[in-house]
MIDOSE-1310 file (N, C-alpha, C; in nm, 2 decimals, decimal comma, always signed):
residues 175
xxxx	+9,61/+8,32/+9,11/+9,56/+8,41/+9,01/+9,44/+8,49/+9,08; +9,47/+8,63/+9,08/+9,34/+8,70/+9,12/+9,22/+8,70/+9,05; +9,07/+8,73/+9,13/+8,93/+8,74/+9,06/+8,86/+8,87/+9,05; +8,77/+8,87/+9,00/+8,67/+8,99/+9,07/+8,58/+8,92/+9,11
xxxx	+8,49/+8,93/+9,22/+8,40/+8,89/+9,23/+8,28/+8,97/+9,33; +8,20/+8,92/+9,35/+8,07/+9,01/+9,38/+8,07/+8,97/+9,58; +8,06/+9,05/+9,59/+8,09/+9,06/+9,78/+8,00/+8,96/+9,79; +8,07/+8,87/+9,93/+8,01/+8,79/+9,98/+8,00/+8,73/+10,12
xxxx	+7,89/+8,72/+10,17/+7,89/+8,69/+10,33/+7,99/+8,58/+10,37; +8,01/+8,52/+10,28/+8,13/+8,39/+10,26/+8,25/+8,39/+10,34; +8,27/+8,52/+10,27/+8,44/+8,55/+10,30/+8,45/+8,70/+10,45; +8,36/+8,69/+10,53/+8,35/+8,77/+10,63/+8,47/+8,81/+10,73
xxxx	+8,54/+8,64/+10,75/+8,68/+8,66/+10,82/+8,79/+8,74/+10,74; +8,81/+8,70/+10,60/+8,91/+8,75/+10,52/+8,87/+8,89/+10,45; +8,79/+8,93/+10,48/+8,77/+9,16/+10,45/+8,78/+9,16/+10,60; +8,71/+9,14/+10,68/+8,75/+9,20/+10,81/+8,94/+9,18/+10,82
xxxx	+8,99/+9,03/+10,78/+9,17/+9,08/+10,78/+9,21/+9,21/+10,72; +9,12/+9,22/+10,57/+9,17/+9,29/+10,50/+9,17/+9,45/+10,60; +9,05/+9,39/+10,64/+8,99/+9,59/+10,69/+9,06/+9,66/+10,83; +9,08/+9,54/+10,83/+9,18/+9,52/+11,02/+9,32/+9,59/+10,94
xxxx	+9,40/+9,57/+10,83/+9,51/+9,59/+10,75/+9,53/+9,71/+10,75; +9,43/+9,75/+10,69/+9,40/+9,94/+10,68/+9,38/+10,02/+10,79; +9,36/+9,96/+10,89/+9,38/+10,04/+11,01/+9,25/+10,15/+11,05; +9,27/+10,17/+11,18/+9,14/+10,26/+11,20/+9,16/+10,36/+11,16
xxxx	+9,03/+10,43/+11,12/+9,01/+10,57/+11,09/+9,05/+10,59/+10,94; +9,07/+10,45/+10,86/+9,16/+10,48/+10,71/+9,02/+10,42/+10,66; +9,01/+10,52/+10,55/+8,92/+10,48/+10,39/+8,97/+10,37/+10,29; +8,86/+10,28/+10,30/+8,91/+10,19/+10,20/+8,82/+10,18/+10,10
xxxx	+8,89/+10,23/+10,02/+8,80/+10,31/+9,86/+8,72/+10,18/+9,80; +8,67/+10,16/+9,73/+8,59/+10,06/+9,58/+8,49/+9,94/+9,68; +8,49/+9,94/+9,86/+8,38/+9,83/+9,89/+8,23/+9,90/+9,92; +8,22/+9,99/+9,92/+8,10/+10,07/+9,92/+8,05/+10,08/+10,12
xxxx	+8,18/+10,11/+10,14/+8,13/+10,10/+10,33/+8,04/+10,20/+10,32; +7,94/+10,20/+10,47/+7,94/+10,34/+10,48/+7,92/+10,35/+10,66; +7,94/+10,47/+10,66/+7,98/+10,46/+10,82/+7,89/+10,42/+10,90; +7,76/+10,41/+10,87/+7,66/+10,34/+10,95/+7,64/+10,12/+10,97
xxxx	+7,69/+10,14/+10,79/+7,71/+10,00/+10,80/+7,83/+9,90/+10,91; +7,75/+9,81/+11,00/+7,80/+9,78/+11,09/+7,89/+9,62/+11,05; +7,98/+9,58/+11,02/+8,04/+9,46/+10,93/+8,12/+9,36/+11,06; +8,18/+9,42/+11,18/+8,19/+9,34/+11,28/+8,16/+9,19/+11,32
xxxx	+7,98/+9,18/+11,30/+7,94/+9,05/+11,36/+7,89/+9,00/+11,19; +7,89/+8,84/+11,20/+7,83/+8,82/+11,11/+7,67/+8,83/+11,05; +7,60/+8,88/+11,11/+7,47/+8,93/+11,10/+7,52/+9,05/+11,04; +7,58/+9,15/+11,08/+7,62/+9,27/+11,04/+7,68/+9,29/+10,90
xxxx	+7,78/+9,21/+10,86/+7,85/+9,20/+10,79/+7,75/+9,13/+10,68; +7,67/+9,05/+10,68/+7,58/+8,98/+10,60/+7,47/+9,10/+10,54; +7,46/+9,20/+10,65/+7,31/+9,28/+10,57/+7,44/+9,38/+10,51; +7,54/+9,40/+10,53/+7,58/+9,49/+10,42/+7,61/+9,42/+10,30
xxxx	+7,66/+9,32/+10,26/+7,66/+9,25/+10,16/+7,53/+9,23/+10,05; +7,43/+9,25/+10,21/+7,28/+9,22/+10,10/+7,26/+9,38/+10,03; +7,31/+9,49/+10,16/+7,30/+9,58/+10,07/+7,33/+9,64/+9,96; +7,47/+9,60/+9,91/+7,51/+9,61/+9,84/+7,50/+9,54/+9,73
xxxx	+7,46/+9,43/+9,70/+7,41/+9,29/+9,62/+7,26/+9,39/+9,57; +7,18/+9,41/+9,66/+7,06/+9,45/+9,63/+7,05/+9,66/+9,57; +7,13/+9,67/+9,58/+7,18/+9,81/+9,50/+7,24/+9,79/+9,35; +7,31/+9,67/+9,35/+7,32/+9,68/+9,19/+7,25/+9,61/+9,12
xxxx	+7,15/+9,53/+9,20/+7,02/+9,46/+9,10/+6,91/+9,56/+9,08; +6,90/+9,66/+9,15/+6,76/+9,73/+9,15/+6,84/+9,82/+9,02; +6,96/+9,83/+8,98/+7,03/+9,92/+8,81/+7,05/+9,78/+8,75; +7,02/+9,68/+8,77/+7,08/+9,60/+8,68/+6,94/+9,59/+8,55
xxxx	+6,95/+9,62/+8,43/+6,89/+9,63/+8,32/+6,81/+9,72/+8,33; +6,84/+9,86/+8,34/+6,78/+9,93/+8,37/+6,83/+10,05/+8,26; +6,81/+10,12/+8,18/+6,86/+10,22/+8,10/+6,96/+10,33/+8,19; +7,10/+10,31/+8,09/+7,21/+10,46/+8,17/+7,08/+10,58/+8,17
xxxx	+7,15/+10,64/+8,26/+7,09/+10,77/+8,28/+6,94/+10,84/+8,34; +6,92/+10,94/+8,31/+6,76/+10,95/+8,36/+6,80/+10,95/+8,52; +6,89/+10,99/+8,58/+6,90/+11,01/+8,75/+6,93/+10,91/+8,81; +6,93/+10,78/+8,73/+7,01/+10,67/+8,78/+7,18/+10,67/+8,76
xxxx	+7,18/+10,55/+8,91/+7,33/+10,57/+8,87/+7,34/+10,41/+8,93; +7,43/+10,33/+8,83/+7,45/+10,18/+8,88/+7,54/+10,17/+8,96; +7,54/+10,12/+9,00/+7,67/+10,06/+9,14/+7,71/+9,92/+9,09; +7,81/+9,91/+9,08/+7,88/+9,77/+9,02/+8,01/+9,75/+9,19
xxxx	+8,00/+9,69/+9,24/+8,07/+9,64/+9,33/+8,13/+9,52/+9,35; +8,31/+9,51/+9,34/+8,33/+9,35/+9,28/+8,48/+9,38/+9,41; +8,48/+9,27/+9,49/+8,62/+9,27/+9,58/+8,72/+9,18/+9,46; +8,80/+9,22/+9,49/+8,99/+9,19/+9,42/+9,03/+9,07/+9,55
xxxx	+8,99/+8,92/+9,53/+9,03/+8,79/+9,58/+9,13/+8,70/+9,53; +9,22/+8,64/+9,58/+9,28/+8,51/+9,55/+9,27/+8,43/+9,69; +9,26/+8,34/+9,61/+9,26/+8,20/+9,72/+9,22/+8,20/+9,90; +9,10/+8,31/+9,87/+8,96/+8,37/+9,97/+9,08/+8,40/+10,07
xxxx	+9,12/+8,50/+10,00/+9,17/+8,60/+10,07/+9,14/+8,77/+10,02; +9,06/+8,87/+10,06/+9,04/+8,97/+10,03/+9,15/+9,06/+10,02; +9,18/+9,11/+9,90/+9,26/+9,18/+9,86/+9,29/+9,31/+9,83; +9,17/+9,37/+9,79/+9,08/+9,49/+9,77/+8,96/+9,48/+9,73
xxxx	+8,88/+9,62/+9,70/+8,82/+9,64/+9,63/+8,79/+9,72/+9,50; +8,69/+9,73/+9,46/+8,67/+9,83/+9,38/+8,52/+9,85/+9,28; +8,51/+9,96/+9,29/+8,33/+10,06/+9,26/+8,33/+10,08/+9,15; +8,21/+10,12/+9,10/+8,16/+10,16/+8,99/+8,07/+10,24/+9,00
xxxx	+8,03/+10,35/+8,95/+7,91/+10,43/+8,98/+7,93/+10,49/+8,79; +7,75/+10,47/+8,76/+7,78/+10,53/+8,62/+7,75/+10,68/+8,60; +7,68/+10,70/+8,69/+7,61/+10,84/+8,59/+7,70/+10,96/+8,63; +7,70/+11,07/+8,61/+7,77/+11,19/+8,60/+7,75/+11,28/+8,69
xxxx	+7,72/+11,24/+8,79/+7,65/+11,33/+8,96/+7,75/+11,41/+8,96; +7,71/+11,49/+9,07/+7,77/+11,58/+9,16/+7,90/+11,47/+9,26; +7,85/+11,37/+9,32/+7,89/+11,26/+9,35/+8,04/+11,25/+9,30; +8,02/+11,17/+9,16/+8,10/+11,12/+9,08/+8,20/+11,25/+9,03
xxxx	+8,16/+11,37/+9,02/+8,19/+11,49/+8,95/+8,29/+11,47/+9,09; +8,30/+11,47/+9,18/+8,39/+11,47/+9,28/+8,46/+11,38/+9,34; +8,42/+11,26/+9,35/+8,50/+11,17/+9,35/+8,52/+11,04/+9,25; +8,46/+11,05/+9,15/+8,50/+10,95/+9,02/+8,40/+10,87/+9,00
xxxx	+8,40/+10,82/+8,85/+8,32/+10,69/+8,83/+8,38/+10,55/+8,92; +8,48/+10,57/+8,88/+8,54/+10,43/+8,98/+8,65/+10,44/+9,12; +8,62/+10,40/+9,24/+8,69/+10,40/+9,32/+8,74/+10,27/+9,37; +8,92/+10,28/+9,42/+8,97/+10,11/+9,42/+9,06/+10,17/+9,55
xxxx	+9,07/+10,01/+9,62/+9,17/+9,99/+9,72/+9,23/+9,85/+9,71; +9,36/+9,85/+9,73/+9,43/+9,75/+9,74/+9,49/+9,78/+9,88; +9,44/+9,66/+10,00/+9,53/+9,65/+10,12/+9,64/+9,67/+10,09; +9,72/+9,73/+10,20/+9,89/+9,73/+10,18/+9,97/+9,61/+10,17
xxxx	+9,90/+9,52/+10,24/+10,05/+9,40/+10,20/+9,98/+9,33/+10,03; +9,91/+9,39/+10,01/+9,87/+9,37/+9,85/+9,91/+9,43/+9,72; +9,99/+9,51/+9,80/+10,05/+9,63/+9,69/+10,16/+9,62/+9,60; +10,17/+9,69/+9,51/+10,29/+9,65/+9,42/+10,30/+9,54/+9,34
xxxx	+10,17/+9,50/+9,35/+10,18/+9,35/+9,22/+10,07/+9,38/+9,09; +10,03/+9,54/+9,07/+9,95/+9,51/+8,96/+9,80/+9,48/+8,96; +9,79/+9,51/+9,11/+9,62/+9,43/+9,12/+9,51/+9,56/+9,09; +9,58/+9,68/+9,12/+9,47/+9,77/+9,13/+9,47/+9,81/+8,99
xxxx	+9,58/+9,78/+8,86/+9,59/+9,83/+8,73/+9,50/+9,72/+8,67; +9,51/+9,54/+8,70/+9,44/+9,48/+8,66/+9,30/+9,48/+8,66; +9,24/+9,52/+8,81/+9,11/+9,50/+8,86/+9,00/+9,66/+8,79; +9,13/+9,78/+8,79/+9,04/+9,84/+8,69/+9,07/+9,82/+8,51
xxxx	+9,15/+9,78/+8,49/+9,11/+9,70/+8,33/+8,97/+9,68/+8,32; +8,91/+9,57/+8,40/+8,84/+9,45/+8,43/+8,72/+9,58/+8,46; +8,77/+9,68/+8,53/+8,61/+9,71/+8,55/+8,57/+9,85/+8,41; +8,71/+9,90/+8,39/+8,63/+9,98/+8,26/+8,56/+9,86/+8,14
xxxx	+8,58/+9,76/+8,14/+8,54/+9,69/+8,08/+8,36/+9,68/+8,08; +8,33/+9,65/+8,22/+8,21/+9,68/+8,32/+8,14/+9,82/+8,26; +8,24/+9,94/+8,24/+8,19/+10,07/+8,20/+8,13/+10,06/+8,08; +8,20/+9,97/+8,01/+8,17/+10,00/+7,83/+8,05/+9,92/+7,86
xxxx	+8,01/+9,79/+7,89/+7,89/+9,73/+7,91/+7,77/+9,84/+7,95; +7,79/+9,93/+8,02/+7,73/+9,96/+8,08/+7,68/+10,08/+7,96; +7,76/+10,11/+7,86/+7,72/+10,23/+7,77/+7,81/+10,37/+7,78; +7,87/+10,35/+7,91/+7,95/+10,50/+7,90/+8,08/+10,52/+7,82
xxxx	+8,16/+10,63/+7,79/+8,21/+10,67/+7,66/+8,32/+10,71/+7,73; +8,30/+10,75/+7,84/+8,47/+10,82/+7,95/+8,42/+10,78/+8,10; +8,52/+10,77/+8,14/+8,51/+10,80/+8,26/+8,58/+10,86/+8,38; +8,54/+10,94/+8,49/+8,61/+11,00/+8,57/+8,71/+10,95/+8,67
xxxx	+8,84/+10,91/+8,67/+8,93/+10,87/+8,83/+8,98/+10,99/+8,90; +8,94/+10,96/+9,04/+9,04/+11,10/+9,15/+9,10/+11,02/+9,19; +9,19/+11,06/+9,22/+9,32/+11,04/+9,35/+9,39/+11,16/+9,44; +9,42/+11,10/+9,55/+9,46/+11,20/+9,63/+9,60/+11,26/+9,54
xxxx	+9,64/+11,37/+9,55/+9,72/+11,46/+9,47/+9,86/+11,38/+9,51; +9,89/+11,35/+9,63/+10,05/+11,29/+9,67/+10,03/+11,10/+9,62; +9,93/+11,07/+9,56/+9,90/+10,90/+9,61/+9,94/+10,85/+9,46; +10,12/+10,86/+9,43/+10,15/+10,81/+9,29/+10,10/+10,70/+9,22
xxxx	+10,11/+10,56/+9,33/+10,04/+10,45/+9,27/+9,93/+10,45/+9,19; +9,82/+10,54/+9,25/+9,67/+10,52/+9,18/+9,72/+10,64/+9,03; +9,80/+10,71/+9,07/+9,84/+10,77/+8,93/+9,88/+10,71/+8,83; +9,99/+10,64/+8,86/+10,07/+10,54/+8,79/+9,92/+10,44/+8,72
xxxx	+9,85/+10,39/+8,81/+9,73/+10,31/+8,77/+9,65/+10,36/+8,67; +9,59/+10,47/+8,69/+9,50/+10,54/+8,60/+9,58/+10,57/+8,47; +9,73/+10,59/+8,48/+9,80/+10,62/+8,37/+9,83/+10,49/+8,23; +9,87/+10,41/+8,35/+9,84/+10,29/+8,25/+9,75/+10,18/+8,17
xxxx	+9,61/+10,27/+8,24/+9,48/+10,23/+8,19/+9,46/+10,32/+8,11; +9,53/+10,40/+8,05/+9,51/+10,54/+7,91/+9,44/+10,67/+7,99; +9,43/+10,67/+8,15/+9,40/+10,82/+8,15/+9,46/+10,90/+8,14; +9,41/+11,01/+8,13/+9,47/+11,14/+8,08/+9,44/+11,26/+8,17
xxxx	+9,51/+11,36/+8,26/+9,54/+11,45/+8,33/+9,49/+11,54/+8,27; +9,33/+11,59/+8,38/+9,29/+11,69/+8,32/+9,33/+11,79/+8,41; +9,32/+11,76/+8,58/+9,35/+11,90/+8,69/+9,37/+11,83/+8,82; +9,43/+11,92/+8,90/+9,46/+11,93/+9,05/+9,33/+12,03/+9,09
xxxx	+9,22/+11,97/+9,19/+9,15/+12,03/+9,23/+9,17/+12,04/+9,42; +9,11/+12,19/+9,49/+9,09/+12,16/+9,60/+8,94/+12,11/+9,64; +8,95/+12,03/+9,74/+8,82/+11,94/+9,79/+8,80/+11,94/+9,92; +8,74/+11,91/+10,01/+8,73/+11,89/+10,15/+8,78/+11,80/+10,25
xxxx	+8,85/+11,70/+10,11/+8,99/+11,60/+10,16/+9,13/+11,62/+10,11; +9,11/+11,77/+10,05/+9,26/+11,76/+10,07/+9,28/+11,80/+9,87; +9,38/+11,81/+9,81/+9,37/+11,84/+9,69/+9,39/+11,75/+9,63; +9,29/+11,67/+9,48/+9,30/+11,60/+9,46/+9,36/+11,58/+9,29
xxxx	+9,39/+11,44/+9,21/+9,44/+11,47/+9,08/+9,31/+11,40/+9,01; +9,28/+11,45/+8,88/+9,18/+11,42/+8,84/+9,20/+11,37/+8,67; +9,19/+11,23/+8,65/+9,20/+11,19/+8,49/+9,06/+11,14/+8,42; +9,06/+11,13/+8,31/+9,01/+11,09/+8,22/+9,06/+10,97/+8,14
xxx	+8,93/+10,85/+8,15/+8,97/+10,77/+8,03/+8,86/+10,74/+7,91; +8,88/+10,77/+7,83/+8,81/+10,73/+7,74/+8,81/+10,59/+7,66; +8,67/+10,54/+7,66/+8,65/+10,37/+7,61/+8,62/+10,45/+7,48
């Protein structure tokens, strides 16, 4: 049975499997990489965990809005094996205006079981906690799965936009 859970220096061999899976040069949407963050060594891999741990406590009880924006960050596990991820960002940026309140990855040999439709269940859930009323999903314009996903979480097709990655589809779900 899959979890969410909150990134952990714990499981360092099993994301690097995961991240090794996705291959070089590929985005792996909802763990909050960023290209500076070095995850390789266990030292390395440990301060991004902290950084990420310590980005959603500095929003944690903190009022929506006002220029804030929370980061909720939870990897998709079974049986400490990384499976994906997936983000949260609340507020209404420019940011989010472009690439979504929530972004998710499911490794490929993880695919096709339901994980990325369950895990965002689980996190609009996270959204309504948090106070928000809709929220934004993108996906790449050809990438049916995450369509299929967002569709059976009740979003709703608002546009095909062009972006600097290519053209993307854009829904709405309202909590």
């Amino acid at each position: 049975m899959p979890e969410l859970i909150a990134p952990t220096a714990r499981l360092h061999t099993a994301w690097i499997e995961a991240h090794d899976e996705w291959g070089p040069g590929l985005h792996e949407d909802g763990f909050g990489l960023a290209p500076s963050d070095e995850v390789d060594s266990p030292s390395g891999f440990a301060a991004w965990v902290t950084r990420l741990a310590e980005e959603e406590e500095e929003d944690r009880g903190k009022p929506v809005g006002a220029g804030r924006t929370a980061r909720v960050y939870r990897w998709i596990v079974e049986r400490d094996r990384v499976l994906g991820g997936i983000a949260l960002r609340n507020e209404l940026s420019d940011y989010v205006m472009q690439f979504g309140h929530i972004g998710y990855g499911v490794r490929p040999s993880a695919r096709r079981r339901g994980l990325g439709t369950w895990a965002l269940g689980r996190m609009l859930d996270e959204a309504r906690a948090l106070g928000l009323d809709r929220v934004l999903l993108v996906c790449a314009a050809d990438n049916r799965a995450s369509v299929r996903t967002m569709e059976q979480q009740g979003g709703v097709f608002e546009s095909v936009r062009d972006t600097e990655h290519g053209p993307v589809r854009r829904y709405w779900i309202k909590l």
